[in-house]
PDB file with SEQRES, HELIX, SHEET and CRYST1 records, atoms N, CA, C and O in Angstrom:
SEQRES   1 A   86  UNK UNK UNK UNK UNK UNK UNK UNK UNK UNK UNK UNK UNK          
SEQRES   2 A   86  UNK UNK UNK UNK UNK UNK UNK UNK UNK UNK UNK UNK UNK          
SEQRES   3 A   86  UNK UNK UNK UNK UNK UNK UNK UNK UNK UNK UNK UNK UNK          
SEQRES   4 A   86  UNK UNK UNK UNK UNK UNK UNK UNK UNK UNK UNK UNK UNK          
SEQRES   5 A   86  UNK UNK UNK UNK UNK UNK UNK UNK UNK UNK UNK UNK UNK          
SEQRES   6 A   86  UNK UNK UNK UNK UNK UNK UNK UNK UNK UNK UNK UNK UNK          
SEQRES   7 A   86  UNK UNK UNK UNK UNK UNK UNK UNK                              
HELIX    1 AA1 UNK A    3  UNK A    9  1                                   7    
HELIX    2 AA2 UNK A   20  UNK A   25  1                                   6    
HELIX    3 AA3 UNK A   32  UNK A   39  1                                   8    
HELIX    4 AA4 UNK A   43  UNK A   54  1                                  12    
HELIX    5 AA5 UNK A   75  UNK A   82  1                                   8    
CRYST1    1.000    1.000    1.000  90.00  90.00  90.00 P 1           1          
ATOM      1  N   UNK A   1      25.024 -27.475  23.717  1.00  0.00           N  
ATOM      2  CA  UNK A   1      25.676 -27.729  22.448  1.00  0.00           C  
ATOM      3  C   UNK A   1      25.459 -29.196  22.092  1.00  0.00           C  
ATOM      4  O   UNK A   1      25.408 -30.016  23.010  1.00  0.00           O  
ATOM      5  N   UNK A   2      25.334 -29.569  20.873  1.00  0.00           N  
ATOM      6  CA  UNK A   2      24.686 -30.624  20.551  1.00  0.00           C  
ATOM      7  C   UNK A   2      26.095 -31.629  20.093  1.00  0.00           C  
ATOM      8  O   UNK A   2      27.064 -30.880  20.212  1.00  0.00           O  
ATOM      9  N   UNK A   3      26.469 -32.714  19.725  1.00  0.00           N  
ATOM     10  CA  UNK A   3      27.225 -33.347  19.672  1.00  0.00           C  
ATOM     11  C   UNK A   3      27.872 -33.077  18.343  1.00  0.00           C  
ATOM     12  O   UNK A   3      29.068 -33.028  18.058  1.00  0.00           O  
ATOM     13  N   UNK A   4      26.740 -32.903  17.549  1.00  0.00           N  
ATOM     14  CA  UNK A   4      27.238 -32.536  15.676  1.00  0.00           C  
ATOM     15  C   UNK A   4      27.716 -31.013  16.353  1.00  0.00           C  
ATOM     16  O   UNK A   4      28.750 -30.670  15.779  1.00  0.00           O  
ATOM     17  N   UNK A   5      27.503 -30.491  16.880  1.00  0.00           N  
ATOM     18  CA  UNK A   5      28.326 -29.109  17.088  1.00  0.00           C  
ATOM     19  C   UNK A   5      29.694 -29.190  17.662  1.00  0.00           C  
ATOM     20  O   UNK A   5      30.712 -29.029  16.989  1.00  0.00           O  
ATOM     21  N   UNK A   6      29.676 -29.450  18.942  1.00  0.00           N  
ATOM     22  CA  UNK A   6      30.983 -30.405  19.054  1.00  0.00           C  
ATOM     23  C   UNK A   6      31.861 -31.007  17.975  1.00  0.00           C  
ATOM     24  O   UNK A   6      33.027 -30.614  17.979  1.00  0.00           O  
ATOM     25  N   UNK A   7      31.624 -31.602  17.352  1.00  0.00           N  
ATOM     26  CA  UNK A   7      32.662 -32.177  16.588  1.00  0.00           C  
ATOM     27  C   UNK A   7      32.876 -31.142  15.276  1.00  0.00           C  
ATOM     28  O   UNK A   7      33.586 -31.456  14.321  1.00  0.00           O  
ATOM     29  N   UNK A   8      32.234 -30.003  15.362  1.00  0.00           N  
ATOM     30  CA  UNK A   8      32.473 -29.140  14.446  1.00  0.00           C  
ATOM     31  C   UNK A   8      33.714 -28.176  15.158  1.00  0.00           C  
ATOM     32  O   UNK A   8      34.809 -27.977  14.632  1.00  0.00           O  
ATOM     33  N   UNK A   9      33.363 -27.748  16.197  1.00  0.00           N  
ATOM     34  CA  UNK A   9      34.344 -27.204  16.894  1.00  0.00           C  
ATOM     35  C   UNK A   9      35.822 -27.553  16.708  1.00  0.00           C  
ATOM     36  O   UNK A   9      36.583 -26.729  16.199  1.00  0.00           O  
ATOM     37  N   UNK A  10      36.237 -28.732  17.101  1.00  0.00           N  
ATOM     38  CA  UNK A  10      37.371 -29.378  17.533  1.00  0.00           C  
ATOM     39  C   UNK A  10      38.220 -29.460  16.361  1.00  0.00           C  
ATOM     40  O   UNK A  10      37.654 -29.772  15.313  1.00  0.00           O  
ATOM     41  N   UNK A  11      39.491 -29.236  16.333  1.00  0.00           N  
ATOM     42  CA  UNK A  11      40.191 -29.558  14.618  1.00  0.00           C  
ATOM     43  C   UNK A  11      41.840 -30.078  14.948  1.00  0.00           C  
ATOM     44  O   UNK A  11      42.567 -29.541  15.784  1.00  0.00           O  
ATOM     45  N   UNK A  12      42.106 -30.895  14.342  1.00  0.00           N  
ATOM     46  CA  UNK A  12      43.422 -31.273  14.515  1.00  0.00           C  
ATOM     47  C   UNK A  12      44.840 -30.311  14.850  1.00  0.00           C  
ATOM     48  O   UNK A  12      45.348 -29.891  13.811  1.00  0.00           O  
ATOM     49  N   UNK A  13      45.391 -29.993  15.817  1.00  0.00           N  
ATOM     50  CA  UNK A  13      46.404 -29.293  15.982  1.00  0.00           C  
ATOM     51  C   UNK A  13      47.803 -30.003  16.716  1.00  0.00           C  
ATOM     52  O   UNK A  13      47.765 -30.658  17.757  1.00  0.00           O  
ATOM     53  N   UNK A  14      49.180 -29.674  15.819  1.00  0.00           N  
ATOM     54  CA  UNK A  14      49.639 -30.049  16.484  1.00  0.00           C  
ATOM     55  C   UNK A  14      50.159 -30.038  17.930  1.00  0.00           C  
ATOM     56  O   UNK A  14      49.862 -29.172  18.754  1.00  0.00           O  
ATOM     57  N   UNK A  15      51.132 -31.305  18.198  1.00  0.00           N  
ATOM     58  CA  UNK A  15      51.369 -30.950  19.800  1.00  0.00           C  
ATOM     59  C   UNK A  15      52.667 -29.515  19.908  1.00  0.00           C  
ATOM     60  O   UNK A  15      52.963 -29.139  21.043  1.00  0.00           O  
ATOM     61  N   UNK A  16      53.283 -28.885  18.798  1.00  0.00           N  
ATOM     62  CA  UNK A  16      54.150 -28.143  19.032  1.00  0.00           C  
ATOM     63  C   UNK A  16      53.233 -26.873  18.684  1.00  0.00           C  
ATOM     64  O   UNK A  16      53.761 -25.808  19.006  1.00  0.00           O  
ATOM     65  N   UNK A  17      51.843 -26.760  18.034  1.00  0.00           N  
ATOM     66  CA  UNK A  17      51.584 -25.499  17.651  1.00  0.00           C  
ATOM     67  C   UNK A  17      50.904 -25.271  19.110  1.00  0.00           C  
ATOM     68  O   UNK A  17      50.993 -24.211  19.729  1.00  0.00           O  
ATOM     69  N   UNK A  18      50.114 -26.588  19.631  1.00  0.00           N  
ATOM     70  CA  UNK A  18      49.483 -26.458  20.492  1.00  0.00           C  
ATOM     71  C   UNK A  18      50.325 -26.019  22.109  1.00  0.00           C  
ATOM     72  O   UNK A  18      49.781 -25.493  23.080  1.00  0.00           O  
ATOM     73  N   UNK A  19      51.619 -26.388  21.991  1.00  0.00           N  
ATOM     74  CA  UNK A  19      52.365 -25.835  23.060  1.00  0.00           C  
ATOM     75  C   UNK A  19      52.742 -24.201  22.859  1.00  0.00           C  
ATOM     76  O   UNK A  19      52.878 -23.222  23.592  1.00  0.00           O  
ATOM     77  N   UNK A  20      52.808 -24.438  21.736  1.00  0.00           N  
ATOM     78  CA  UNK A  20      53.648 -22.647  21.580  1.00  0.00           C  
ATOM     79  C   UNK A  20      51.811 -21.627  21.864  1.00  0.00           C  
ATOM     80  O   UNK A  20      51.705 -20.595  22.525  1.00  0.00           O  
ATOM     81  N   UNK A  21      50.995 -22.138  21.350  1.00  0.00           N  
ATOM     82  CA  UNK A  21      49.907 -21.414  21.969  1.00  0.00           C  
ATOM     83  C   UNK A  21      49.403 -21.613  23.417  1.00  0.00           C  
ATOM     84  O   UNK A  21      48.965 -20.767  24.196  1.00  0.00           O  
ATOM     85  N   UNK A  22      49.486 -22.257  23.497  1.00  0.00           N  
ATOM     86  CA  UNK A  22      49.396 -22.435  25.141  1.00  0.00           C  
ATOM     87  C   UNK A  22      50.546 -21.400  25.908  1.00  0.00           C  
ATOM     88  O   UNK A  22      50.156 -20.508  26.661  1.00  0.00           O  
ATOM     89  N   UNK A  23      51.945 -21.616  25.638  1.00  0.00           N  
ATOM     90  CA  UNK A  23      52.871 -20.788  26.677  1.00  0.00           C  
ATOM     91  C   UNK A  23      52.350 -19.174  25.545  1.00  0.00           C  
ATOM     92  O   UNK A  23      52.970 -18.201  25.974  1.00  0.00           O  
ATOM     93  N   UNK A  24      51.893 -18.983  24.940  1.00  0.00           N  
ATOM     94  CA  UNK A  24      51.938 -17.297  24.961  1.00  0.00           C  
ATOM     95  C   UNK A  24      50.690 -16.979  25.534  1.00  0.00           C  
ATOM     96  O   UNK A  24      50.702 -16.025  26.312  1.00  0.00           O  
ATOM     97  N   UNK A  25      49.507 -17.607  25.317  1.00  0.00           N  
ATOM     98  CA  UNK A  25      48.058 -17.956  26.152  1.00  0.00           C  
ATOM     99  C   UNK A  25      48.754 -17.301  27.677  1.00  0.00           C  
ATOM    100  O   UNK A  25      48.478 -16.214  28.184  1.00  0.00           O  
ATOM    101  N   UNK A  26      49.584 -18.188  28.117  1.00  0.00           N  
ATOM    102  CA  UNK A  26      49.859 -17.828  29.564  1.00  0.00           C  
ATOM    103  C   UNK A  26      51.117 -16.794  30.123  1.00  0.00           C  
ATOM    104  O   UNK A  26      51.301 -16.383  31.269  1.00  0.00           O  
ATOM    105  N   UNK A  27      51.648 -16.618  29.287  1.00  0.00           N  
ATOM    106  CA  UNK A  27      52.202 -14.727  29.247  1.00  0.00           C  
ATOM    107  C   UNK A  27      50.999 -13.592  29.294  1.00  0.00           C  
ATOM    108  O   UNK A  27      50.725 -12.681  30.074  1.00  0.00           O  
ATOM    109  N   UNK A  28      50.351 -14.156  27.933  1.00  0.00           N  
ATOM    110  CA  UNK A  28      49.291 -13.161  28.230  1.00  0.00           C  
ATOM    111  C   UNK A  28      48.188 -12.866  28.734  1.00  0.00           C  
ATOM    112  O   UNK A  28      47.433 -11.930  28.473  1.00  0.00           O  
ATOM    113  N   UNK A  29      48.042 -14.288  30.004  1.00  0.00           N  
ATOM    114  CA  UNK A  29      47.349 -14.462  30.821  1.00  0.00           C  
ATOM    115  C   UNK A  29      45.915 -14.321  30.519  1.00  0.00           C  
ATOM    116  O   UNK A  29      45.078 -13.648  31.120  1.00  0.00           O  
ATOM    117  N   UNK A  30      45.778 -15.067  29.488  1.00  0.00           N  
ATOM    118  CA  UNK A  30      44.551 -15.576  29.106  1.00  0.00           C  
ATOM    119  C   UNK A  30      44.233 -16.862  29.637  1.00  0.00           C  
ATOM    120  O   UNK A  30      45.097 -17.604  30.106  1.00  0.00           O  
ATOM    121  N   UNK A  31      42.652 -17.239  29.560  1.00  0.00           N  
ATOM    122  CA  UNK A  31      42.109 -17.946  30.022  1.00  0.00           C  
ATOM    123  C   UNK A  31      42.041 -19.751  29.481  1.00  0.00           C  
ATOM    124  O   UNK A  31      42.797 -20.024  28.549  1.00  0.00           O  
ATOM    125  N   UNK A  32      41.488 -20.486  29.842  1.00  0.00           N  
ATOM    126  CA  UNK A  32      41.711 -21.954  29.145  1.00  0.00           C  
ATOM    127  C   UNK A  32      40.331 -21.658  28.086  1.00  0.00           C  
ATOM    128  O   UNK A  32      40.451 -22.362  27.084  1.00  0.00           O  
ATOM    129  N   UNK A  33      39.387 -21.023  28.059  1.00  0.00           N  
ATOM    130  CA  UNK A  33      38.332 -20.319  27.520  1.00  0.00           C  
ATOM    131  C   UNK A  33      38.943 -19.745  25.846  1.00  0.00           C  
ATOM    132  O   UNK A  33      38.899 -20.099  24.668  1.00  0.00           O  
ATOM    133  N   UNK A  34      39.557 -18.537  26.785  1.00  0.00           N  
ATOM    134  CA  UNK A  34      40.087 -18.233  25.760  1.00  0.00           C  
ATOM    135  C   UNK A  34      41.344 -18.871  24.694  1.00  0.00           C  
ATOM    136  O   UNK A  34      41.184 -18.767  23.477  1.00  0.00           O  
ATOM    137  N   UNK A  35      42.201 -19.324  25.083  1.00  0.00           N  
ATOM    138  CA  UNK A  35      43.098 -20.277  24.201  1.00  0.00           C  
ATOM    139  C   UNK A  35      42.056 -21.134  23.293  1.00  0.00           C  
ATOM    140  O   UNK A  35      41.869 -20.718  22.149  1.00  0.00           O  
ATOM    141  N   UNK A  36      41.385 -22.266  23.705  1.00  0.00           N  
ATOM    142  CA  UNK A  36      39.966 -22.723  23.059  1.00  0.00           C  
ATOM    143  C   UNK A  36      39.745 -21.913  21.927  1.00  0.00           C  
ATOM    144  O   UNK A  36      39.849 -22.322  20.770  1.00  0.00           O  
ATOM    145  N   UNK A  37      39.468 -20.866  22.226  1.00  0.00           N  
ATOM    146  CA  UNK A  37      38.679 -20.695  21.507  1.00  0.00           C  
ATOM    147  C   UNK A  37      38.949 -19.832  20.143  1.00  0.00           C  
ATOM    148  O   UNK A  37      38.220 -19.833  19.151  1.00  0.00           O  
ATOM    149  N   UNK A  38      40.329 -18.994  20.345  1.00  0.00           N  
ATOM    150  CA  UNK A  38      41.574 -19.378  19.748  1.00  0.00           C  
ATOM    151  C   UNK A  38      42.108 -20.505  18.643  1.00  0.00           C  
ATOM    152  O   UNK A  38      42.515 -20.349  17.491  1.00  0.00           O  
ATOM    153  N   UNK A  39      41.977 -21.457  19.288  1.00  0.00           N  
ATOM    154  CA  UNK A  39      42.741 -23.222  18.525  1.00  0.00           C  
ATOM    155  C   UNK A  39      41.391 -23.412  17.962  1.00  0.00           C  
ATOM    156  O   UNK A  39      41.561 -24.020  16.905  1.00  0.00           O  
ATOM    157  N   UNK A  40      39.893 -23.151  18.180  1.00  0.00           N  
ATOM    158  CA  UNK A  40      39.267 -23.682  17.923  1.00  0.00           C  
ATOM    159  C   UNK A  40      38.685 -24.939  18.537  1.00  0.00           C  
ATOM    160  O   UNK A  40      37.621 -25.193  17.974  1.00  0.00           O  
ATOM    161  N   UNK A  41      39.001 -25.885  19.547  1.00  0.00           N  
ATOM    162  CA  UNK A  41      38.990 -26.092  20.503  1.00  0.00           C  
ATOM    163  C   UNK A  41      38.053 -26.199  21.328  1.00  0.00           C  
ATOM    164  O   UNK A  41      37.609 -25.103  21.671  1.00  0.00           O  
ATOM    165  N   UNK A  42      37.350 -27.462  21.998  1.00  0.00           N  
ATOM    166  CA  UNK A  42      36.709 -26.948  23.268  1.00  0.00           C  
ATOM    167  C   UNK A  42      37.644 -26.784  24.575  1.00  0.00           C  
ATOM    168  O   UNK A  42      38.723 -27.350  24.753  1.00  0.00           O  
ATOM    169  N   UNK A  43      36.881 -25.729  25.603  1.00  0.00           N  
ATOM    170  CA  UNK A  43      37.856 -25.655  26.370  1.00  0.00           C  
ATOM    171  C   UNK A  43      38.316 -27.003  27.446  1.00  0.00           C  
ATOM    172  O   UNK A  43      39.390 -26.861  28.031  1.00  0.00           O  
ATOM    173  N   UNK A  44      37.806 -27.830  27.613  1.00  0.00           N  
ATOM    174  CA  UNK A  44      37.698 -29.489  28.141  1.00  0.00           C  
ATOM    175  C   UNK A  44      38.720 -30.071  27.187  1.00  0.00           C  
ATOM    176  O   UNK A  44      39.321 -30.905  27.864  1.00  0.00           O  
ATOM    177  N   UNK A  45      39.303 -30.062  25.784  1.00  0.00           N  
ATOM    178  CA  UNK A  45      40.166 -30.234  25.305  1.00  0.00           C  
ATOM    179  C   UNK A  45      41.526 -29.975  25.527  1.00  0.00           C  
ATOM    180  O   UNK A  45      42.516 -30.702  25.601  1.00  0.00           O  
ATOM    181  N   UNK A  46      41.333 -28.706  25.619  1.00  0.00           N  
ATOM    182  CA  UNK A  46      42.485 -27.952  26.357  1.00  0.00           C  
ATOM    183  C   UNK A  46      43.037 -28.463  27.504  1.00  0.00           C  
ATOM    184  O   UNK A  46      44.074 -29.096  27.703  1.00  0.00           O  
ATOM    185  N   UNK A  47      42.061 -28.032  28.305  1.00  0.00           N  
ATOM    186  CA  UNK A  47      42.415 -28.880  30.019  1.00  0.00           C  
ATOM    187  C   UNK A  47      43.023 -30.278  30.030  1.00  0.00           C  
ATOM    188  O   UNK A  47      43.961 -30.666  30.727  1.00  0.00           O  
ATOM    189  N   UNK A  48      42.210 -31.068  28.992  1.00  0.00           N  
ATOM    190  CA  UNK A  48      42.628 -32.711  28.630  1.00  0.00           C  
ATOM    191  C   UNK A  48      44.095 -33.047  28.016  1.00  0.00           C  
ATOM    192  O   UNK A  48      44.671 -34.128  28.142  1.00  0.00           O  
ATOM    193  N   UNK A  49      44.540 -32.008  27.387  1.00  0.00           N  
ATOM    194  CA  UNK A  49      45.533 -31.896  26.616  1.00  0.00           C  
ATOM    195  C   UNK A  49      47.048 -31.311  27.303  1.00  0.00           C  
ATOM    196  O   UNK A  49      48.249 -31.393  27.048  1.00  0.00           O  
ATOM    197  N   UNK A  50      46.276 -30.763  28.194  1.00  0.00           N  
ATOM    198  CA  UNK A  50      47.606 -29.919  28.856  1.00  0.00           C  
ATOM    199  C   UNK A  50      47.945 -31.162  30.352  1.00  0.00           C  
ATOM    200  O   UNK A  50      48.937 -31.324  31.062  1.00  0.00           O  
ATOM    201  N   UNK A  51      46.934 -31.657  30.326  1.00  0.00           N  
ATOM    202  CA  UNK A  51      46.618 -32.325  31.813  1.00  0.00           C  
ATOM    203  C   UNK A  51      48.199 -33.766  31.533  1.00  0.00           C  
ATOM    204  O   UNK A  51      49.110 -34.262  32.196  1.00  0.00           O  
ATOM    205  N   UNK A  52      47.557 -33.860  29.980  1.00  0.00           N  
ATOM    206  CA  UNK A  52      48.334 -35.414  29.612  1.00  0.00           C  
ATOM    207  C   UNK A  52      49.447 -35.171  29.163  1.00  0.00           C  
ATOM    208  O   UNK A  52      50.281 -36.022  29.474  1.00  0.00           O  
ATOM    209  N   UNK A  53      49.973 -33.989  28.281  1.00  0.00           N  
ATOM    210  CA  UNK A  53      51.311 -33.350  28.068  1.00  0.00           C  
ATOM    211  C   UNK A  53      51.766 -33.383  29.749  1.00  0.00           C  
ATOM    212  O   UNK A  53      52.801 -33.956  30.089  1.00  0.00           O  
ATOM    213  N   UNK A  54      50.744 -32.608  30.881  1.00  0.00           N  
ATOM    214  CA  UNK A  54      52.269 -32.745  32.201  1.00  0.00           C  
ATOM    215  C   UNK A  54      52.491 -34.247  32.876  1.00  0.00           C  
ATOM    216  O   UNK A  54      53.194 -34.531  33.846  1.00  0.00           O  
ATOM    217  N   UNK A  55      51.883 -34.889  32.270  1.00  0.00           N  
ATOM    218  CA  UNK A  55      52.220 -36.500  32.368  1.00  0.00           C  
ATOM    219  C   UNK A  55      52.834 -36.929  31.929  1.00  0.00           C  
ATOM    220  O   UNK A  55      53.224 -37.984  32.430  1.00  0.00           O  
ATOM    221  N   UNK A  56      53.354 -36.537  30.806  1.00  0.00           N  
ATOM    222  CA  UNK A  56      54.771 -36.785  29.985  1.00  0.00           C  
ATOM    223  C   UNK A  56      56.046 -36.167  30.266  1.00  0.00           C  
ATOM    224  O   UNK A  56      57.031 -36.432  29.576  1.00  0.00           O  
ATOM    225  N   UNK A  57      56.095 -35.273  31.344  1.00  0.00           N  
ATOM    226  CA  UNK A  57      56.546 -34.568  31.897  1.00  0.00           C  
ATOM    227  C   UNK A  57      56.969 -32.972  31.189  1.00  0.00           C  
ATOM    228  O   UNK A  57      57.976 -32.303  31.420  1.00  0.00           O  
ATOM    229  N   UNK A  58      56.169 -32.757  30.549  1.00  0.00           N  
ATOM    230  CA  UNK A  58      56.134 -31.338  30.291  1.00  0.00           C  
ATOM    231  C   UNK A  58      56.017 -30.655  31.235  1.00  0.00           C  
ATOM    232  O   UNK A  58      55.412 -31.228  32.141  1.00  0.00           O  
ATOM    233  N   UNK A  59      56.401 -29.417  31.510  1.00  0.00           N  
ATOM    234  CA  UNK A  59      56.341 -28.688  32.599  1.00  0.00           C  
ATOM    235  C   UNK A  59      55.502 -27.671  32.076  1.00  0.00           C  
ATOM    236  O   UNK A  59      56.132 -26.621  31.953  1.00  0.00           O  
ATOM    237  N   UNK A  60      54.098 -27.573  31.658  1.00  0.00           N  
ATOM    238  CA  UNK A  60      53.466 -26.238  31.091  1.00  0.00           C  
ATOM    239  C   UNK A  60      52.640 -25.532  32.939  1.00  0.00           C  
ATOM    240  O   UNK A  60      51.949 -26.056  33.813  1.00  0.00           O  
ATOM    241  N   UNK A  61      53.008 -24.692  32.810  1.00  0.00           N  
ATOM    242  CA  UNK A  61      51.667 -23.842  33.506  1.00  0.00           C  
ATOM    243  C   UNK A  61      50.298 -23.779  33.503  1.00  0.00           C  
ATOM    244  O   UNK A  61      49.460 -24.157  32.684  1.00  0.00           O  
ATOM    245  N   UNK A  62      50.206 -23.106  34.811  1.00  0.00           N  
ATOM    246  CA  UNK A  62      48.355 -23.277  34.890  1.00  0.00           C  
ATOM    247  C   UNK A  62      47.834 -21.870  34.070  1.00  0.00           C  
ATOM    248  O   UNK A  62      48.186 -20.715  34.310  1.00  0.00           O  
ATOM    249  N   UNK A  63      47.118 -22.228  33.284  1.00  0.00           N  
ATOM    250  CA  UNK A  63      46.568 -20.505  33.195  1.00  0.00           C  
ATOM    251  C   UNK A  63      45.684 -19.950  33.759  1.00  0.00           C  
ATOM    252  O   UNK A  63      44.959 -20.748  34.353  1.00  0.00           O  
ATOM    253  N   UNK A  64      45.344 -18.739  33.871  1.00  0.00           N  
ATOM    254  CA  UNK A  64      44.873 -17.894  34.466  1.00  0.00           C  
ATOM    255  C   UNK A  64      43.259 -18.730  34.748  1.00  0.00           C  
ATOM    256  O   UNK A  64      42.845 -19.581  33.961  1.00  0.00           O  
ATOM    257  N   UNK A  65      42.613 -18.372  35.794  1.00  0.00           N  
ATOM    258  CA  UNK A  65      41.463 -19.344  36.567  1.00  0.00           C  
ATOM    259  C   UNK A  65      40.555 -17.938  36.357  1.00  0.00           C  
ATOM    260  O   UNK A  65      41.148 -16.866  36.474  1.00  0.00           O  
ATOM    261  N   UNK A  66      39.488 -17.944  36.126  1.00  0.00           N  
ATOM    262  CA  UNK A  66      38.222 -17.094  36.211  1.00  0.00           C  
ATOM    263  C   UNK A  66      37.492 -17.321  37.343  1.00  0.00           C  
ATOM    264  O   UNK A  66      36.655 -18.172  37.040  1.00  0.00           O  
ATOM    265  N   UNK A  67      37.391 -17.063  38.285  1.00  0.00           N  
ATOM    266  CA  UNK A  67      36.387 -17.075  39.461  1.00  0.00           C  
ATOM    267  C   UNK A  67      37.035 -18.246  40.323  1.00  0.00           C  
ATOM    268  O   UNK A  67      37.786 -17.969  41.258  1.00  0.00           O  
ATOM    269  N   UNK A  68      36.687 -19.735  39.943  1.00  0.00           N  
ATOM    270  CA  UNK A  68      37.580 -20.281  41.235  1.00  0.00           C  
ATOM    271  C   UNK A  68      36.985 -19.957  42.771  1.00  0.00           C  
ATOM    272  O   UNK A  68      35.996 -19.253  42.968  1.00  0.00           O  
ATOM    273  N   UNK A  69      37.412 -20.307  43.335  1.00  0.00           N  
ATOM    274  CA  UNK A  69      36.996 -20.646  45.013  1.00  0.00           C  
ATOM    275  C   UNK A  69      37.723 -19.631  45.345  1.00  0.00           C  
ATOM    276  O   UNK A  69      38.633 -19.301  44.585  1.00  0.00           O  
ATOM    277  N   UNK A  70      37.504 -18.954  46.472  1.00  0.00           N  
ATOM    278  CA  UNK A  70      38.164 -17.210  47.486  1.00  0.00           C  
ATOM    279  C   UNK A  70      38.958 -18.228  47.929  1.00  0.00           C  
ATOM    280  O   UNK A  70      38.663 -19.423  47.956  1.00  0.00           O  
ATOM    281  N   UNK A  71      40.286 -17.556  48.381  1.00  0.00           N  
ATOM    282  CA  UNK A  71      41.664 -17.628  49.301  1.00  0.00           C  
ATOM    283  C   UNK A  71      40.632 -18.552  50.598  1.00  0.00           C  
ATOM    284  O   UNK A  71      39.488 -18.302  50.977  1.00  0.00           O  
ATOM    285  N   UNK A  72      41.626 -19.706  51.049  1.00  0.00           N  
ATOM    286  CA  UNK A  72      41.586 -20.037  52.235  1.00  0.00           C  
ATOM    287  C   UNK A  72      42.054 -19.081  53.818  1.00  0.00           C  
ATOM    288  O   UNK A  72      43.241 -18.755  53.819  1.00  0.00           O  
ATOM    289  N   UNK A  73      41.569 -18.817  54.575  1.00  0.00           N  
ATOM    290  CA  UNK A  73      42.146 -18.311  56.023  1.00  0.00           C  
ATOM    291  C   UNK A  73      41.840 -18.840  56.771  1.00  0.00           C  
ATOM    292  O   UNK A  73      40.693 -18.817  57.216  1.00  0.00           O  
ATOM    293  N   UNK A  74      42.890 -19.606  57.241  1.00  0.00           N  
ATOM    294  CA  UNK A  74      43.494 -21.035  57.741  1.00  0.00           C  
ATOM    295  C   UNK A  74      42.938 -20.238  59.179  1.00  0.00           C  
ATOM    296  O   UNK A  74      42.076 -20.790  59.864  1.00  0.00           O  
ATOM    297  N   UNK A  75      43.436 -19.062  59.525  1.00  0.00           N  
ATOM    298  CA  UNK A  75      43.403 -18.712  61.271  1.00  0.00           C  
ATOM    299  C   UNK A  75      42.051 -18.706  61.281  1.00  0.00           C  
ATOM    300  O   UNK A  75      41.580 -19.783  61.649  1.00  0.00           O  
ATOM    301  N   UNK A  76      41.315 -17.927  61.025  1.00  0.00           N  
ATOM    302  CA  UNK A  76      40.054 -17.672  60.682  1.00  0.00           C  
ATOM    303  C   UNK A  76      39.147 -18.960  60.548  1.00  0.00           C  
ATOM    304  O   UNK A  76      37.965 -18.705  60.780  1.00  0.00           O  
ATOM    305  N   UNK A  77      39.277 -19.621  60.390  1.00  0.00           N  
ATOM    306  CA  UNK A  77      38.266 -21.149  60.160  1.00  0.00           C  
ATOM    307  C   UNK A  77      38.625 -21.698  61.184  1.00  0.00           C  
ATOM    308  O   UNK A  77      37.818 -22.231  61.945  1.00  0.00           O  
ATOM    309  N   UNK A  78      40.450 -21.659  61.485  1.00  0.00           N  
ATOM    310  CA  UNK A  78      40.348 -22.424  62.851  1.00  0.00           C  
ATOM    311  C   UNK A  78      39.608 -22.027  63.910  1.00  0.00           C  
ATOM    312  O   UNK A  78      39.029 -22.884  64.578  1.00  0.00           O  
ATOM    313  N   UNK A  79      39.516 -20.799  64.204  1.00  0.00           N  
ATOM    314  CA  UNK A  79      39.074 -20.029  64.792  1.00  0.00           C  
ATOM    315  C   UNK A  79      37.290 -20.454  64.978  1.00  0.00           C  
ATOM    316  O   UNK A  79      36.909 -20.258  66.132  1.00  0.00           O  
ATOM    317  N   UNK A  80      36.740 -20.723  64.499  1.00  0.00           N  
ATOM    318  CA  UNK A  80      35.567 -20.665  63.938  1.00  0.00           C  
ATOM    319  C   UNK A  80      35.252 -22.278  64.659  1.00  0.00           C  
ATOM    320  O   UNK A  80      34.298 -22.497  65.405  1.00  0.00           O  
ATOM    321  N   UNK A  81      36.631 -23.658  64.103  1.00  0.00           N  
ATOM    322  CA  UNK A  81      36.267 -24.590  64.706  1.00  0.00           C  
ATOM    323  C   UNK A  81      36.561 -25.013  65.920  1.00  0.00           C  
ATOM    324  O   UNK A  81      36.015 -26.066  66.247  1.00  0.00           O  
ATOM    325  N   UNK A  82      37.463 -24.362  66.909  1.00  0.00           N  
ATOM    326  CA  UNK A  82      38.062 -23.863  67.823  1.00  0.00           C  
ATOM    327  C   UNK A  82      36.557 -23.482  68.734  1.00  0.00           C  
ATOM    328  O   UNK A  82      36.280 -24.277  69.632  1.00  0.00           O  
ATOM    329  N   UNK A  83      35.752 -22.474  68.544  1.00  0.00           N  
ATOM    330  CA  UNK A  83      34.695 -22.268  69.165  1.00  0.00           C  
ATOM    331  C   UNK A  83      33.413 -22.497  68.758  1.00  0.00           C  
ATOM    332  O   UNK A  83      32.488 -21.707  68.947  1.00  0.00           O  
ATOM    333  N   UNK A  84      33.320 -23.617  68.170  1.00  0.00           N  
ATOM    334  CA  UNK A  84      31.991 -24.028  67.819  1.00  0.00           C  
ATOM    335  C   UNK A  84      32.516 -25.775  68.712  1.00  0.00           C  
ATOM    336  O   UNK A  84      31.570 -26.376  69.221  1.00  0.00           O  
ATOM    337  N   UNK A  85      33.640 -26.309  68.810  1.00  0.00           N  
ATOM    338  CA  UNK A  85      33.833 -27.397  69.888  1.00  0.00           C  
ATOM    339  C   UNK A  85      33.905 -27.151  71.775  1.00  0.00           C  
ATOM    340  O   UNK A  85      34.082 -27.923  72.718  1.00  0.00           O  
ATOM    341  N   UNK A  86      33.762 -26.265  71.702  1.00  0.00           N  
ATOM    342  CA  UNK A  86      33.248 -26.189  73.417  1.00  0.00           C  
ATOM    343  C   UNK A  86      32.078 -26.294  73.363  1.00  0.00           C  
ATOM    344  O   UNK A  86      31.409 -26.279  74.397  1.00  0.00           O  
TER     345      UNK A  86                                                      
END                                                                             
């Protein structure tokens, strides 16, 4: 995406429309993708936006993650480094 596209994307929203879409975004367990794209929005906006609202101490939620890294198993790895040190 080119930069003039970018700035076509993005559009002024406020911080109360942008909260009330965000908490139904995450009832309905949609994605940071999808909200984006929604608001119009890139989704890096979103993330940027929600990141600096919980710095102000907003308490918003994470929304729903698409793929992400598999579950840790803590026994299982120990396990693994446990017998690869003898």
């Amino acid at each position: 995406m080119t930069i003039a596209a970018k700035k076509q994307v993005s559009r002024i929203i406020s911080p109360e429309e942008f909260v009330r879409a965000y908490m139904d975004a995450h009832q309905q367990k949609k994605t940071k993708k999808e909200l984006a794209a929604s608001l119009g929005l890139l989704p890096g906006a979103v993330g940027s936006r929600a990141r600096h609202y919980r710095s102000k101490g907003i308490n918003l939620p994470f929304l729903k993650r698409v793929g992400g890294r598999p579950e840790i198993d803590v026994e299982s790895l120990q396990a693994i480094v446990e017998a690869r040190a003898k």
